[in-house]
PyMOL Python script that loads the backbone (N, CA, C, O; Angstrom):
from pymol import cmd

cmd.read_pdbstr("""\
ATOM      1  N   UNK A   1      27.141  -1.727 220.863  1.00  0.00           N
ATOM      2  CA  UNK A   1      27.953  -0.573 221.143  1.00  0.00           C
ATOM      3  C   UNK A   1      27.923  -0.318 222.645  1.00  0.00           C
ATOM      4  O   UNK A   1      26.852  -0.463 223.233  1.00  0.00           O
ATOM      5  N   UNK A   2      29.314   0.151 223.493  1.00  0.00           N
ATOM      6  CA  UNK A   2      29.144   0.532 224.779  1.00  0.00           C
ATOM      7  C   UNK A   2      28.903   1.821 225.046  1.00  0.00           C
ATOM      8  O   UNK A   2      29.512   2.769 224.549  1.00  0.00           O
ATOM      9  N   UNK A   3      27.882   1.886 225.949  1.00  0.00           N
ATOM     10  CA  UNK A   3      28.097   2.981 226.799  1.00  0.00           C
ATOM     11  C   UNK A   3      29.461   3.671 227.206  1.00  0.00           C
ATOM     12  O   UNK A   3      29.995   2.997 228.087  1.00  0.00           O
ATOM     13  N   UNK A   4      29.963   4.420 226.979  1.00  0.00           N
ATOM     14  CA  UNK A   4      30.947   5.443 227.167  1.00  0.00           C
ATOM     15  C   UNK A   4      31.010   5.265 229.217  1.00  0.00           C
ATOM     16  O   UNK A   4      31.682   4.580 229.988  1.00  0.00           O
ATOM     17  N   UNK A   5      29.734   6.472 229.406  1.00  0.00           N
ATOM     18  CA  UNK A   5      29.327   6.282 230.591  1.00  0.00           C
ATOM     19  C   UNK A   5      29.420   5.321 231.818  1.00  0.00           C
ATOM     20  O   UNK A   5      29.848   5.613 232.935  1.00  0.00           O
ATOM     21  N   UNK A   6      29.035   4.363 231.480  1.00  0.00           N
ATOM     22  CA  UNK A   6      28.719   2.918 232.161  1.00  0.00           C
ATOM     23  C   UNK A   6      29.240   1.903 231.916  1.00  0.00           C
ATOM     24  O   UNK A   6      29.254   0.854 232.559  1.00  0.00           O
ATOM     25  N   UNK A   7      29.848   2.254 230.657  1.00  0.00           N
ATOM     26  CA  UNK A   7      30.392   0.075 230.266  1.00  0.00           C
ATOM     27  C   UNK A   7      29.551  -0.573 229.560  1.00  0.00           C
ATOM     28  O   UNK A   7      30.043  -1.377 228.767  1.00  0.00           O
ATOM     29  N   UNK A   8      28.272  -0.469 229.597  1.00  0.00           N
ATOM     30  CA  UNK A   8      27.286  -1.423 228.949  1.00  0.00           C
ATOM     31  C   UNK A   8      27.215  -1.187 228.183  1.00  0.00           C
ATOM     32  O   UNK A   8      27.640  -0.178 227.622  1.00  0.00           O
ATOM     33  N   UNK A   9      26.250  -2.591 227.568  1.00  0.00           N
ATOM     34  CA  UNK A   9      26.213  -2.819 226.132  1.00  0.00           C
ATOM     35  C   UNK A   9      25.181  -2.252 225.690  1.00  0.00           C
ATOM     36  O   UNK A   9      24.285  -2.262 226.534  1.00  0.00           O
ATOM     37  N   UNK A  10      24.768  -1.521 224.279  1.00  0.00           N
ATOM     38  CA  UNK A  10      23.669  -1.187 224.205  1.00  0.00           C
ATOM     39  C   UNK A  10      22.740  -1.794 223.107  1.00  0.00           C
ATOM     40  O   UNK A  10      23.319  -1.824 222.021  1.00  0.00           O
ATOM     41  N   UNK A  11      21.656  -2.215 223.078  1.00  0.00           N
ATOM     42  CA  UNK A  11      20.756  -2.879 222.104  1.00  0.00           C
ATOM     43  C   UNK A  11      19.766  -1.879 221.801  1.00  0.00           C
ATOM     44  O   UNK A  11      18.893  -1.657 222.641  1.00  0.00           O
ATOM     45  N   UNK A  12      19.791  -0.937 220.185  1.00  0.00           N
ATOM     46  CA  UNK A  12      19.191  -0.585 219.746  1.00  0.00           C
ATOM     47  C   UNK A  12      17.626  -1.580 219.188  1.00  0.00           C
ATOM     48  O   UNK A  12      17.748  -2.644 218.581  1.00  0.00           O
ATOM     49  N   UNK A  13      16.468  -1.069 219.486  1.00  0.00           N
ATOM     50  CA  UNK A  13      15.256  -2.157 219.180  1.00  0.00           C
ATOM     51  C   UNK A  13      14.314  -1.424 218.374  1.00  0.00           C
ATOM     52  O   UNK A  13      14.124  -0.253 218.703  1.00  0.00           O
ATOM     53  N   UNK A  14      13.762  -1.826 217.504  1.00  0.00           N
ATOM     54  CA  UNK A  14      12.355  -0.940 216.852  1.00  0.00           C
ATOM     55  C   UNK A  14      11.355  -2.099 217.608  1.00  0.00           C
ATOM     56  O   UNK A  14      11.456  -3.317 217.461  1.00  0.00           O
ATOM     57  N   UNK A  15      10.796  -1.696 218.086  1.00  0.00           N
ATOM     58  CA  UNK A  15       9.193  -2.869 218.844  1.00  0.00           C
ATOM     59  C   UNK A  15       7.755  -2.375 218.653  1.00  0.00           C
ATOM     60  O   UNK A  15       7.359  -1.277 218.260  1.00  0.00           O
ATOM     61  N   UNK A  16       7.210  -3.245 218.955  1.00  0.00           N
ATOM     62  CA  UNK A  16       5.731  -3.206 218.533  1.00  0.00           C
ATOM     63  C   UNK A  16       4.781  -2.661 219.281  1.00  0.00           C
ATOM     64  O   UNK A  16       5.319  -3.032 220.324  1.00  0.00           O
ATOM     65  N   UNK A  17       3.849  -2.110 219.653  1.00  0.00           N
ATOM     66  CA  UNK A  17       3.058  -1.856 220.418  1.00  0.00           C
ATOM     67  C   UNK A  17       2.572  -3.196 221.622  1.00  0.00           C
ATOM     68  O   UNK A  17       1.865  -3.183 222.629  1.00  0.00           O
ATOM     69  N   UNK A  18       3.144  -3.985 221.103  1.00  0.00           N
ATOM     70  CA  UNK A  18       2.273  -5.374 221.868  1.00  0.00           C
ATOM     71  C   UNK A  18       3.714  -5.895 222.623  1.00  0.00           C
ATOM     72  O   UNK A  18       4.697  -6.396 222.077  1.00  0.00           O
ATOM     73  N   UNK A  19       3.495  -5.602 224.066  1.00  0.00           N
ATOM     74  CA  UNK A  19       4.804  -5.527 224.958  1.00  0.00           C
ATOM     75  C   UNK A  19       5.508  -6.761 225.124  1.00  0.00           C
ATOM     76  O   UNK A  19       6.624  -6.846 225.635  1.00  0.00           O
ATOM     77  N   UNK A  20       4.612  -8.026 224.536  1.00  0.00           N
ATOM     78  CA  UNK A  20       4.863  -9.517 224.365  1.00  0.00           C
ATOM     79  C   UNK A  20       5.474 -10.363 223.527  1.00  0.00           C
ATOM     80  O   UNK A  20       5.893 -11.520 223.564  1.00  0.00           O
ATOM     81  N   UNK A  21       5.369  -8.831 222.196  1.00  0.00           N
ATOM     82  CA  UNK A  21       5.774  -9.574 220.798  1.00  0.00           C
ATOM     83  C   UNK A  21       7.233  -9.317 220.732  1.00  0.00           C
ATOM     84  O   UNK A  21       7.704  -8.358 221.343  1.00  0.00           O
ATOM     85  N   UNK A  22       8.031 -10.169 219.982  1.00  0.00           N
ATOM     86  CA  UNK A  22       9.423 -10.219 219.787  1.00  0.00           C
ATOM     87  C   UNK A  22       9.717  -8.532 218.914  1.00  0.00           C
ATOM     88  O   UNK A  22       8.917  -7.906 218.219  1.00  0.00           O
ATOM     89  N   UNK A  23      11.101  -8.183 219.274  1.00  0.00           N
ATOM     90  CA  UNK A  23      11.195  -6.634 218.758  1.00  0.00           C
ATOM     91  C   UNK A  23      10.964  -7.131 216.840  1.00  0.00           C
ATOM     92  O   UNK A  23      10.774  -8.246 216.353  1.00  0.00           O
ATOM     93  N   UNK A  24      11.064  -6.032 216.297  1.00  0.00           N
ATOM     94  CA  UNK A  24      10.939  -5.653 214.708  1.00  0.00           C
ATOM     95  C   UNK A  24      12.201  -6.117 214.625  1.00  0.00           C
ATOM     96  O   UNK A  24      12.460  -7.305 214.432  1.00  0.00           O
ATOM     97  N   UNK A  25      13.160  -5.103 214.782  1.00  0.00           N
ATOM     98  CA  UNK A  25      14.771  -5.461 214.326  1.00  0.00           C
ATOM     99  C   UNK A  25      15.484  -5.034 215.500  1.00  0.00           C
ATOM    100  O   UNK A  25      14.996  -4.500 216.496  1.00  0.00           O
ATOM    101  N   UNK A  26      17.049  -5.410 215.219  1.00  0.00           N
ATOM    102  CA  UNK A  26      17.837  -5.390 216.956  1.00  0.00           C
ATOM    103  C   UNK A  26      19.241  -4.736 216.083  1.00  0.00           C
ATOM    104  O   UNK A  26      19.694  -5.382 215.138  1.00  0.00           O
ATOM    105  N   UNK A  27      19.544  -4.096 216.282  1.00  0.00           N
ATOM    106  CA  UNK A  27      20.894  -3.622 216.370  1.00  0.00           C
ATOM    107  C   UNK A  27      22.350  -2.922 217.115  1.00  0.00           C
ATOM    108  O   UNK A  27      22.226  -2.453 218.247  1.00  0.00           O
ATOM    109  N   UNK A  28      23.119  -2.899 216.728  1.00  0.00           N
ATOM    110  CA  UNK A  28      24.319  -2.673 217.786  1.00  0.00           C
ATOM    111  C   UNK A  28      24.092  -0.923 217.952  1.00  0.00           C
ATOM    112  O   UNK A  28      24.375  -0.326 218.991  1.00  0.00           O
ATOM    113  N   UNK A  29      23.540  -0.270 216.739  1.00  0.00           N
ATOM    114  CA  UNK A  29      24.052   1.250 216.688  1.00  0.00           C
ATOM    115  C   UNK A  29      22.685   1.830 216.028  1.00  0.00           C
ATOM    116  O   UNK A  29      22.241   1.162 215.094  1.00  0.00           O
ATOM    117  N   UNK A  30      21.953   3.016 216.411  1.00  0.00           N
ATOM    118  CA  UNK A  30      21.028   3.907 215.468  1.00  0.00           C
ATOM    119  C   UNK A  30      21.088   3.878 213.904  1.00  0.00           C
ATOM    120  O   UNK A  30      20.095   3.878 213.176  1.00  0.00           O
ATOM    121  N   UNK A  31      22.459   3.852 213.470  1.00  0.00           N
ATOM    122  CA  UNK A  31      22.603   4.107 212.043  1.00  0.00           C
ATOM    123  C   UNK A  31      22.085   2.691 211.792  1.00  0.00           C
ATOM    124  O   UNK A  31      21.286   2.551 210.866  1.00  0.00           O
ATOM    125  N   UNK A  32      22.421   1.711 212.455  1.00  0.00           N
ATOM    126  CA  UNK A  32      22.471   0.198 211.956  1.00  0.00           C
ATOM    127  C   UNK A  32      20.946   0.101 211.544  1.00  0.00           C
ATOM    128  O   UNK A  32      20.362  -0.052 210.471  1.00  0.00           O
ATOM    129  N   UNK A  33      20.480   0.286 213.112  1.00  0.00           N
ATOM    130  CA  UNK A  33      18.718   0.538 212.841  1.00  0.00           C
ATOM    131  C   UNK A  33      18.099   1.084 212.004  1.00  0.00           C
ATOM    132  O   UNK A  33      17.064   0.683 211.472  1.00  0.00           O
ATOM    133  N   UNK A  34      18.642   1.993 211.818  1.00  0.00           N
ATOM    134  CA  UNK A  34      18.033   2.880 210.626  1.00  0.00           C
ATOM    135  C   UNK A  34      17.720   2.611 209.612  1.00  0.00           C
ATOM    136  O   UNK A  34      16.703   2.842 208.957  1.00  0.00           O
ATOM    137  N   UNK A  35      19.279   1.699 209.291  1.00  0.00           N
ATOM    138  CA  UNK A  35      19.245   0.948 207.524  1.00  0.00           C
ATOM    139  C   UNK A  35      18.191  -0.139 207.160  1.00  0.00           C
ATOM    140  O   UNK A  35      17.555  -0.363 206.130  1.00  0.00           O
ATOM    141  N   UNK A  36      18.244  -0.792 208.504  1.00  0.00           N
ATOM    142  CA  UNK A  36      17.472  -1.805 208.866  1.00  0.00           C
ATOM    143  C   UNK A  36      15.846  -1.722 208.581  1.00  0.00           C
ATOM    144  O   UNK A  36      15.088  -2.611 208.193  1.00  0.00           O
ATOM    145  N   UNK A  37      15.520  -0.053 208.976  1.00  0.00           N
ATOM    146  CA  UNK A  37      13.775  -0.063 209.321  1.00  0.00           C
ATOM    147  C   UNK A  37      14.166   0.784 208.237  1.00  0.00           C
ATOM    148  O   UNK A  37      13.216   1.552 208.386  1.00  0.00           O
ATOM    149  N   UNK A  38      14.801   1.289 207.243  1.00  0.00           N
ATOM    150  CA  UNK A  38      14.393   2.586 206.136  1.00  0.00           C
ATOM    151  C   UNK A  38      14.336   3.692 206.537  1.00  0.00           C
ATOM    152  O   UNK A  38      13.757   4.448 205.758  1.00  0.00           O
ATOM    153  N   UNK A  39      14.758   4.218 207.603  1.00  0.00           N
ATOM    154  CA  UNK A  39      14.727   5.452 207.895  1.00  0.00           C
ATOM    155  C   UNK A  39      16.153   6.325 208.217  1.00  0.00           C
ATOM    156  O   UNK A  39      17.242   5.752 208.183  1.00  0.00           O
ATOM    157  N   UNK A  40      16.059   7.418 208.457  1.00  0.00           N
ATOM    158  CA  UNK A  40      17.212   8.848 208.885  1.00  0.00           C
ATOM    159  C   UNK A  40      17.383   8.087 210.504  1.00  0.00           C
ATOM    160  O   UNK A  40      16.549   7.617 211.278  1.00  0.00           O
ATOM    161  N   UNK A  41      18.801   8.223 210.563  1.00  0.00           N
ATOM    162  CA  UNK A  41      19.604   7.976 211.960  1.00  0.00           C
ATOM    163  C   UNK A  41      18.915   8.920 212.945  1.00  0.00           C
ATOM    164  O   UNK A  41      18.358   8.505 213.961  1.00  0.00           O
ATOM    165  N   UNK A  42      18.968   9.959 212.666  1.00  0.00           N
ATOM    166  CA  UNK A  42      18.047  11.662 213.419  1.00  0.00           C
ATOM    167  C   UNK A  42      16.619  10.983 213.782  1.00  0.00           C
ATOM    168  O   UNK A  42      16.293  10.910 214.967  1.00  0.00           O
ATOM    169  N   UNK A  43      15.886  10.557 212.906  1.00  0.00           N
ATOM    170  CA  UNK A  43      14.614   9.767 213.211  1.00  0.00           C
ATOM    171  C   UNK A  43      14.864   8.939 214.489  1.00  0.00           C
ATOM    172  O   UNK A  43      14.330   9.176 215.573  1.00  0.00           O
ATOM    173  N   UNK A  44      15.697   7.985 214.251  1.00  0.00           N
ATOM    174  CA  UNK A  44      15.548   6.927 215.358  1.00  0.00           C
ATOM    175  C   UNK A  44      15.810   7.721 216.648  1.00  0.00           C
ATOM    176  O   UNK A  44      15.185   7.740 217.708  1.00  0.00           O
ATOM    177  N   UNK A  45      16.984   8.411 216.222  1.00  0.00           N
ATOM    178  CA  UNK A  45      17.754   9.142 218.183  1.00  0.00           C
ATOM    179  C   UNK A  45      16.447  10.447 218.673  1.00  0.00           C
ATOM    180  O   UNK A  45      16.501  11.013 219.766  1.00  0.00           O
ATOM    181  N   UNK A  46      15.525  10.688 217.796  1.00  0.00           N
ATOM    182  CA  UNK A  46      14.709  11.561 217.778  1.00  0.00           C
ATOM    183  C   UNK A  46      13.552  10.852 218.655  1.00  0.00           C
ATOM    184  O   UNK A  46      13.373  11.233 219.812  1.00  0.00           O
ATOM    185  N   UNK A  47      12.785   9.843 218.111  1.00  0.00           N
ATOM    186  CA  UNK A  47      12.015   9.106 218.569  1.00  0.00           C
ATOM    187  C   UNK A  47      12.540   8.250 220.042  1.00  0.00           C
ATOM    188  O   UNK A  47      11.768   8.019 220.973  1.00  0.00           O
ATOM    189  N   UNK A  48      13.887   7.878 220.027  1.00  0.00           N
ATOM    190  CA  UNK A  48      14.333   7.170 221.474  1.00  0.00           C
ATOM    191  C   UNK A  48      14.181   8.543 222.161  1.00  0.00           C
ATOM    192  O   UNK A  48      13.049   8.619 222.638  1.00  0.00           O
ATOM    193  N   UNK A  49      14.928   9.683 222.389  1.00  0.00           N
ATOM    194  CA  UNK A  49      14.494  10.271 222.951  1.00  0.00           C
ATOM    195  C   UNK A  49      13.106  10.671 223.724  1.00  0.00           C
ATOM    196  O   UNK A  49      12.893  10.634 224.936  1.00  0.00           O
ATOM    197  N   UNK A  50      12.280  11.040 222.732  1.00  0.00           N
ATOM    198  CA  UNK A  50      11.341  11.572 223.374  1.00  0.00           C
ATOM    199  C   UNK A  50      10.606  10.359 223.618  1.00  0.00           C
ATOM    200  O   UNK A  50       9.401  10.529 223.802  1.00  0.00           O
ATOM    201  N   UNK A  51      10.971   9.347 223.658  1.00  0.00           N
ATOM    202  CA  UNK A  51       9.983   8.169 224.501  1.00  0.00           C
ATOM    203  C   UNK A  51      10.823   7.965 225.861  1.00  0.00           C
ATOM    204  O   UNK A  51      10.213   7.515 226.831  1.00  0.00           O
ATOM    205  N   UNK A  52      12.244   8.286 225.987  1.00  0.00           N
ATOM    206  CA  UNK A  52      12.602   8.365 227.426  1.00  0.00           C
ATOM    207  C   UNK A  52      12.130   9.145 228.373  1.00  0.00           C
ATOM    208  O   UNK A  52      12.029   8.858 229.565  1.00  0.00           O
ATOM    209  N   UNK A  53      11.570  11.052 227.367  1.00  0.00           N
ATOM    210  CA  UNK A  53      11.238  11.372 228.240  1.00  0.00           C
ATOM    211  C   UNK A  53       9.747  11.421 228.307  1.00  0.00           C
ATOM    212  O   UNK A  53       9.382  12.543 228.657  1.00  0.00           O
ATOM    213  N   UNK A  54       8.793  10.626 228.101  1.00  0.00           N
ATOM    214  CA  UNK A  54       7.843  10.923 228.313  1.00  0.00           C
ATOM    215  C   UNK A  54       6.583  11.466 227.006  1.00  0.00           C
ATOM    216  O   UNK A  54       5.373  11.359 226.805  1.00  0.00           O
ATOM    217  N   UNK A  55       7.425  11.893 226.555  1.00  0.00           N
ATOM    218  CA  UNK A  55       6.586  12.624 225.003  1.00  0.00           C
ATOM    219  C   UNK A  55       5.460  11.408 224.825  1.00  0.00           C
ATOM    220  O   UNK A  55       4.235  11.521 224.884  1.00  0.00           O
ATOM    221  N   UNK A  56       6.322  10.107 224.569  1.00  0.00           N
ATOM    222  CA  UNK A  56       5.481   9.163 223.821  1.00  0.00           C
ATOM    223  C   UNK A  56       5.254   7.922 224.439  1.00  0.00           C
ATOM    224  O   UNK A  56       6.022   6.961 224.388  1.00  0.00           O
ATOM    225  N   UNK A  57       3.953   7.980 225.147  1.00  0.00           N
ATOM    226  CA  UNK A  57       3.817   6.450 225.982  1.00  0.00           C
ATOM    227  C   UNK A  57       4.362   4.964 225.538  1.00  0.00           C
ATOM    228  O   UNK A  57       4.959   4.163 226.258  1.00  0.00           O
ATOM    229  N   UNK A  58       4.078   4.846 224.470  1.00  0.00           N
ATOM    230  CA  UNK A  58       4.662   3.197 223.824  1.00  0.00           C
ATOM    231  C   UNK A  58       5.496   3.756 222.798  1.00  0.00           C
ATOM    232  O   UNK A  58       4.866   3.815 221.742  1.00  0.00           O
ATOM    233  N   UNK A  59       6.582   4.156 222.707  1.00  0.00           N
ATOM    234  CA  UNK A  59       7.551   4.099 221.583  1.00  0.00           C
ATOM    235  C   UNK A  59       7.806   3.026 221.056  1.00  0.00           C
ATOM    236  O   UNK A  59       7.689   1.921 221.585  1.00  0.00           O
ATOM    237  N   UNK A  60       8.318   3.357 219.544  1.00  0.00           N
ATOM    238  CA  UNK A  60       8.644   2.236 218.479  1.00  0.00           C
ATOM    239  C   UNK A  60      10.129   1.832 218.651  1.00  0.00           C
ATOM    240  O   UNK A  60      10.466   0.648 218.635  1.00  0.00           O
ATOM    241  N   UNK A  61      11.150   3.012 218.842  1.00  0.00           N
ATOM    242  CA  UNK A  61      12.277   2.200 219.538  1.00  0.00           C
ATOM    243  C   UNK A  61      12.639   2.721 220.555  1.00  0.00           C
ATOM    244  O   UNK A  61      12.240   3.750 221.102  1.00  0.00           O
ATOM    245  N   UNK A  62      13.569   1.866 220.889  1.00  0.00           N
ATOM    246  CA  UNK A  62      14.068   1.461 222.552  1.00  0.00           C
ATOM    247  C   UNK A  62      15.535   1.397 222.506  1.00  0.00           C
ATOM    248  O   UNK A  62      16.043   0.831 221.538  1.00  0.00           O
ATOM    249  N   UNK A  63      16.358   1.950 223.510  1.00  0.00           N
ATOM    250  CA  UNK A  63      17.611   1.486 223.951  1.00  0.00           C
ATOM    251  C   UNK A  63      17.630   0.467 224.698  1.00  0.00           C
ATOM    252  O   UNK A  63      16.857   0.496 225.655  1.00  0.00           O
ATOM    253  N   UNK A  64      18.389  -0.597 224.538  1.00  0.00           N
ATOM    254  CA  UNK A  64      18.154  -1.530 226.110  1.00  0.00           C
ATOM    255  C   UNK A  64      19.975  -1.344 226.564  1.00  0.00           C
ATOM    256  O   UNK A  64      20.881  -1.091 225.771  1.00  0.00           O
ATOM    257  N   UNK A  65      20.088  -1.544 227.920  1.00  0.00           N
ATOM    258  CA  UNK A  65      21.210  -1.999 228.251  1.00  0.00           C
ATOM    259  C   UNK A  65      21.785  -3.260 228.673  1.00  0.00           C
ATOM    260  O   UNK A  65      21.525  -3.476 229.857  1.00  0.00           O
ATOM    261  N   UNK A  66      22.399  -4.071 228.182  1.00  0.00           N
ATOM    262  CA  UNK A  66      22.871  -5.437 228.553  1.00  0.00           C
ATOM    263  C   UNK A  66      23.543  -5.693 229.311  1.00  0.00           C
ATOM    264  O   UNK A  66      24.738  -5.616 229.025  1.00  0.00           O
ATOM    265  N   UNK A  67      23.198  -6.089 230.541  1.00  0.00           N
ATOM    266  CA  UNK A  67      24.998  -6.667 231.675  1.00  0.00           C
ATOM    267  C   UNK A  67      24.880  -7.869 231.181  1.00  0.00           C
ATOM    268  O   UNK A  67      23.910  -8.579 230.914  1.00  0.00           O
ATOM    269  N   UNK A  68      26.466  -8.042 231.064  1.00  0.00           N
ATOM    270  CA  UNK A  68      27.368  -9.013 230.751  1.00  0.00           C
ATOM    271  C   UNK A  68      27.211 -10.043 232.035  1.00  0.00           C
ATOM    272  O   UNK A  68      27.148  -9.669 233.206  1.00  0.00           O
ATOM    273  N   UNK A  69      27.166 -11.202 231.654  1.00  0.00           N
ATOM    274  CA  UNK A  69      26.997 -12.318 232.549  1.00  0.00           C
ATOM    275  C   UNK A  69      28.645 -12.589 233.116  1.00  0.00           C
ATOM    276  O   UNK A  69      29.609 -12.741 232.366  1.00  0.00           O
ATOM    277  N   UNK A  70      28.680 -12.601 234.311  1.00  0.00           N
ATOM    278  CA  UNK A  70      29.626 -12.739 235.253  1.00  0.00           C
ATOM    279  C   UNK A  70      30.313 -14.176 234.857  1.00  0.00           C
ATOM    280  O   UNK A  70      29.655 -15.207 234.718  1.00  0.00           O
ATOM    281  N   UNK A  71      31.999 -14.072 234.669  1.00  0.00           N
ATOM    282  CA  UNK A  71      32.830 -15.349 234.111  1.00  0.00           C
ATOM    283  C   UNK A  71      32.297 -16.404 235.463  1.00  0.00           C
ATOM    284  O   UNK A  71      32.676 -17.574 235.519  1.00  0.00           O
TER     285      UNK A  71
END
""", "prot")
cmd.dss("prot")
cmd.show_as("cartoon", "prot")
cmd.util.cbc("prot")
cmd.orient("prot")
Protein backbone atom coordinates (compact mmCIF):
# COMPACT_ATOMS: atom_id res chain seq x y z
CA UNK A 1 0.00 0.00 0.00
CA UNK A 2 1.26 3.71 -0.72
CA UNK A 3 1.83 6.29 1.33
CA UNK A 4 -0.68 8.99 0.46
CA UNK A 5 1.99 11.44 1.85
CA UNK A 6 5.18 10.36 0.17
CA UNK A 7 4.60 7.85 -2.63
CA UNK A 8 6.07 4.95 -0.88
CA UNK A 9 5.46 1.70 -0.52
CA UNK A 10 4.54 0.42 2.70
CA UNK A 11 5.49 -3.10 4.27
CA UNK A 12 3.44 -3.97 7.15
CA UNK A 13 5.87 -6.64 9.43
CA UNK A 14 5.09 -8.58 12.74
CA UNK A 15 9.06 -9.35 13.89
CA UNK A 16 10.76 -10.94 16.49
CA UNK A 17 12.64 -9.66 19.21
CA UNK A 18 15.92 -10.98 17.59
CA UNK A 19 16.82 -7.97 15.12
CA UNK A 20 18.56 -10.77 12.78
CA UNK A 21 15.72 -13.09 12.43
CA UNK A 22 13.56 -12.98 9.26
CA UNK A 23 10.04 -10.99 10.08
CA UNK A 24 6.90 -13.44 11.33
CA UNK A 25 4.62 -12.31 8.43
CA UNK A 26 4.83 -9.33 5.72
CA UNK A 27 1.95 -7.67 4.39
CA UNK A 28 0.68 -4.92 2.05
CA UNK A 29 -2.05 -3.46 4.71
CA UNK A 30 -2.81 -3.78 8.84
CA UNK A 31 -6.02 -5.62 8.10
CA UNK A 32 -3.89 -8.07 5.90
CA UNK A 33 -1.60 -8.48 9.00
CA UNK A 34 -4.03 -8.92 11.19
CA UNK A 35 -5.68 -11.93 9.44
CA UNK A 36 -2.40 -13.19 9.07
CA UNK A 37 -1.19 -13.06 13.00
CA UNK A 38 -5.09 -13.59 14.44
CA UNK A 39 -5.62 -10.48 15.66
CA UNK A 40 -8.03 -6.90 15.57
CA UNK A 41 -6.67 -4.38 12.79
CA UNK A 42 -6.91 -1.63 16.04
CA UNK A 43 -4.30 -4.07 17.68
CA UNK A 44 -1.78 -3.89 15.01
CA UNK A 45 -2.17 0.23 14.23
CA UNK A 46 -2.24 0.35 18.13
CA UNK A 47 0.97 -1.44 18.74
CA UNK A 48 2.83 0.29 15.41
CA UNK A 49 2.07 3.28 16.94
CA UNK A 50 3.22 3.30 20.18
CA UNK A 51 6.51 1.63 19.12
CA UNK A 52 7.07 4.76 16.81
CA UNK A 53 6.67 6.69 19.58
CA UNK A 54 8.66 5.33 22.01
CA UNK A 55 6.13 3.52 24.41
CA UNK A 56 7.76 0.22 23.38
CA UNK A 57 11.52 -0.39 22.86
CA UNK A 58 11.40 -3.62 20.51
CA UNK A 59 7.95 -3.74 19.00
CA UNK A 60 6.32 -6.75 17.39
CA UNK A 61 5.24 -4.78 14.34
CA UNK A 62 6.78 -2.43 12.13
CA UNK A 63 5.95 -0.20 9.15
CA UNK A 64 8.77 -0.25 6.68
CA UNK A 65 8.95 2.05 3.71
CA UNK A 66 10.18 0.77 0.32
CA UNK A 67 11.90 3.03 -2.47
CA UNK A 68 11.36 1.75 -5.64
CA UNK A 69 14.55 0.96 -7.50
CA UNK A 70 15.30 3.56 -10.16
CA UNK A 71 14.34 2.24 -14.13
Amino acid sequence: MKDKSTGKERLYMAVTRDRLSLPLAVADSAAELAELRGVKKETIRSLISRGRTGKIKRPGYIVVEVEEDAP
